[in-house]
N, C-alpha and C positions, 0 to 999 in steps of 0.2 A: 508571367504565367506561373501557377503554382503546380509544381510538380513533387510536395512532400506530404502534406496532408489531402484528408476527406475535400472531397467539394464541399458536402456540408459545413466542416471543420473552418477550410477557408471559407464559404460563408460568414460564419462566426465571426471569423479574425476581423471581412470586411466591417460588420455590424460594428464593432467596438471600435474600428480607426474612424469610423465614418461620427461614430455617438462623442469622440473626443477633439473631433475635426483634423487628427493627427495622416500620415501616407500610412497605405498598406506595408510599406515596406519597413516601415518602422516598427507597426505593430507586429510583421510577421517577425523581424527580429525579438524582437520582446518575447516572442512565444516559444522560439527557440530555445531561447535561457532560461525560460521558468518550466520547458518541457524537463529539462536536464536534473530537475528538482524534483518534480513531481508535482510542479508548483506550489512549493511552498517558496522560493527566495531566484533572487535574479542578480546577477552583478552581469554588466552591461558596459558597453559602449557606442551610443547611437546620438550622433551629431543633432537630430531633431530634437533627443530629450537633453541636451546639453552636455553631450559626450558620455564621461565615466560615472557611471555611480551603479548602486545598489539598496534593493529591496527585500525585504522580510516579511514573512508572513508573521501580522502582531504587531505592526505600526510600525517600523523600522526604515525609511527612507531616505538617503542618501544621493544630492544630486553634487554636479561639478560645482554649481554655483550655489554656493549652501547658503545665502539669503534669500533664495528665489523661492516665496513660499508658492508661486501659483504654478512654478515649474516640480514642484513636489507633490501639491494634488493631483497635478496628471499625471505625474508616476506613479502614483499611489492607487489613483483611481481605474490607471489599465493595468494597474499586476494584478488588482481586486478581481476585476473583470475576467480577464483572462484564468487567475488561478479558479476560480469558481469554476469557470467554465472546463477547463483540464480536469477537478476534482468530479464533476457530472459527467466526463467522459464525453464532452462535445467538442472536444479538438483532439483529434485522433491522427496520428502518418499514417499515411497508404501501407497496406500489406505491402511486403518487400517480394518483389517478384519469384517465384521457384525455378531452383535451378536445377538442370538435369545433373544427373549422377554418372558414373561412369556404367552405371549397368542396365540407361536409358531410361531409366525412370526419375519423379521427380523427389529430392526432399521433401520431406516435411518438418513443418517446428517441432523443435523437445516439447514442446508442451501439450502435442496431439490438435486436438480440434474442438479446440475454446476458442480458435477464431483471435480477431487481431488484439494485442491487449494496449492495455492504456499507457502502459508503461513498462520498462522492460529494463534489468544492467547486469553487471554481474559482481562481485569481489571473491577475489581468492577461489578458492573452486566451487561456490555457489553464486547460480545463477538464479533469477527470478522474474517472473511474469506478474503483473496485475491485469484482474479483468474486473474494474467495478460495475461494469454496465452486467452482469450475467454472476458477481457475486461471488469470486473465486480469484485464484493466488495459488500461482504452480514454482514450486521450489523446487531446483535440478542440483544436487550435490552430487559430486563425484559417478554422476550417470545416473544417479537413483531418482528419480522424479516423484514431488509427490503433490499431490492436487486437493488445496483445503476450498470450505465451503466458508468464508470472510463473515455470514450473514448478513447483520446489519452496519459490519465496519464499509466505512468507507475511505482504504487506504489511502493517502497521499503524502506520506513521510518514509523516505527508506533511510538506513544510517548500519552503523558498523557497530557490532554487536562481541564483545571479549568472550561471553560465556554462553550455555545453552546448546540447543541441538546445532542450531545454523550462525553462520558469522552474519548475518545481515538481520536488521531489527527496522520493525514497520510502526508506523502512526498510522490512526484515523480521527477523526471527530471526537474519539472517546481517549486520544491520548496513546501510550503505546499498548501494541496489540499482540497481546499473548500467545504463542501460535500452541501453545498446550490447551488452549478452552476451546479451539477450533476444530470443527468434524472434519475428519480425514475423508475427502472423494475417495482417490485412487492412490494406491502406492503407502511407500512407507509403513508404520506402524498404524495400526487402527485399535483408536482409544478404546483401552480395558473399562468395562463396565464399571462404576464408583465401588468401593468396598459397603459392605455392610456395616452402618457403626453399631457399635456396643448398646445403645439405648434401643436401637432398632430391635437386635436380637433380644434384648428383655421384654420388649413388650411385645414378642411375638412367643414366649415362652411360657407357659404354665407355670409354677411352680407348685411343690408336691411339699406342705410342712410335713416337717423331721420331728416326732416326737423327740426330747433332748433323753441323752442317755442319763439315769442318773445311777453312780455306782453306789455300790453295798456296802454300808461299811465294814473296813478290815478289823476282825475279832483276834480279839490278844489271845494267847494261851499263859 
């Protein structure tokens, strides 16, 4: 019985054990390990796929039995599966239940009411939310939360980041993603209007010619 993801979600999972003739149990493990990612990569050990191995998002697959090419395309073929389907936000966990407070009411997520996201971790004192189905990405440092508009990224890459506002750095489809070109929702600093360039302000200014001075010339005595 599935008790971590969507019924939908699990739907899902069943579609693709059922499309590779693999168990649900195997698939749901698979999903676990590439949920951990973001799906982009899986290292694994599942007795059905032939124990230990590992997957890359980019053609990279590694099974126990490293001559078994037809044990490699159904590796290959359900991290495909599945990571697509985690990047579309169609394998989702269940909201994690609310717990009472001590002053009878209930928490709520840091990240307010964006609803469940796709993926979620933390490093160092920032934490982070994805919501690609709704287009948004809430970063929580040191208490401050701040809620970008993604637009058309569709993140599935998180990693560790040396320099910048945030220690954590994100991928989408386009590669890594800039979180300065990103419109601020809520919180944090809200992007300064672009400056004015230099050609701008000339072709918005008149100019007035200067008759040139010409001096007189100096008379000897």
């Amino acid at each position: 019985m599935n008790a971590t993801f969507t019924e939908a979600s699990f739907q899902n999972i069943v579609n693709v054990a059922n499309k590779y003739g693999v168990s649900t149990n195997t698939v749901t493990d698979l999903t676990f390990c590439l949920m951990n990612s973001n799906g982009t990569m899986a290292q694994f050990n599942i007795a059905e796929l032939g124990g230990g191995g590992q997957w890359m998002q980019g053609g990279m697959t590694m099974v126990g039995d490293m001559f078994n090419n037809n044990l490699k395309y159904l590796v290959d073929g359900l991290c495909v599966d599945l990571s697509n389907l985690i990047h579309q936000g169609a394998i989702q966990y269940k909201p994690l239940p609310k717990v009472k407070n001590p002053q009878g009411g209930y928490s709520s997520d840091w990240w307010g009411d964006l609803g469940f996201p796709n993926s979620t971790g933390s490093q160092n004192n920032t934490s982070y939310a994805i919501f690609n189905n709704i287009h948004r990405l809430a970063i929580q440092e040191n208490g401050n939360v701040t809620i970008f508009d993604t637009l058309d990224h569709n993140i599935g890459g998180v990693g560790q980041q040396q320099s910048g506002n945030y220690s954590v750095s994100f991928t989408s489809q386009y590669g890594n993603v800039d979180l300065n070109t990103l419109p601020i929702i809520s919180g944090g600093n809200k992007q300064a209007p672009a400056p004015i360039q230099n050609n701008e302000i000339q072709n918005n200014v008149i100019e007035t010619p200067v008759a040139p001075i010409i001096e007189a010339p100096m008379q000897l005595c």
